[in-house]
N, C-alpha and C positions, 0 to 999 in steps of 0.2 A: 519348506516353510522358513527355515533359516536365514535362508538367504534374501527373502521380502527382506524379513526385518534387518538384517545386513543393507540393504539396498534401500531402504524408510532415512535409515540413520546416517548413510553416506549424500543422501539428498538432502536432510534437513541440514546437517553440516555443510555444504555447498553453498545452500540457499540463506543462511539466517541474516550476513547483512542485509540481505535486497528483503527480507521479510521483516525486520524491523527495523526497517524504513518506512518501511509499508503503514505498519503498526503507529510509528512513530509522527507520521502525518496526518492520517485519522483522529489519535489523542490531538493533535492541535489543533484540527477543524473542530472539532468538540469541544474543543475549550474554548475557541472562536465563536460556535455559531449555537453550541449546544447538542445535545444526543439527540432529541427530538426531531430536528431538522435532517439528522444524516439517518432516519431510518431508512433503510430498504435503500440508500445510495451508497455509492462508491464513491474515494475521494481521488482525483485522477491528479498526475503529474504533468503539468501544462507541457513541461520539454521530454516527456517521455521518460525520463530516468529518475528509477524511484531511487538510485543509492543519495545518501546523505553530502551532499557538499553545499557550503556557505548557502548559496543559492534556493536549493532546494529545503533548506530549511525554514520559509519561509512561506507564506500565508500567499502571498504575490505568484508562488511560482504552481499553486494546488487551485482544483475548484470543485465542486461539489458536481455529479454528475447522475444520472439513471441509468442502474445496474446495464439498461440496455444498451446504452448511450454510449457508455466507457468499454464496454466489452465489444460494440463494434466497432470501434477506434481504429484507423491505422496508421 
């Protein structure tokens, strides 16, 4: 049982920039478009790469998708 939770916290440590990016792009479509608008969507990364650079910081580079939509992406 240990070792999960050894293994939870060597992945959240791994993954947190690419998750608060994640995070980070959502808050700005919601401030752009509003909460009501993104229920039940995902906000996708038009060049695929959720980490934070100039670019990706921006409204131009995100768009609003259907859960099913952005998870069958390739």
């Amino acid at each position: 049982m240990a070792r999960d939770k050894e293994y939870d916290k060597a992945y959240r440590r791994a993954h947190k920039a690419e998750d608060a990016s994640r995070h980070r792009a959502r808050r700005l479509m919601i401030k752009k478009y509003g909460k009501a608008k993104l229920k039940g969507k995902d906000v996708d990364h038009i060049d695929g790469n959720p980490l934070h650079t100039p670019s990706n910081g921006s409204t131009r580079n995100l768009q609003i998708l259907s859960k099913h939509a952005n998870r069958s992406k390739k």
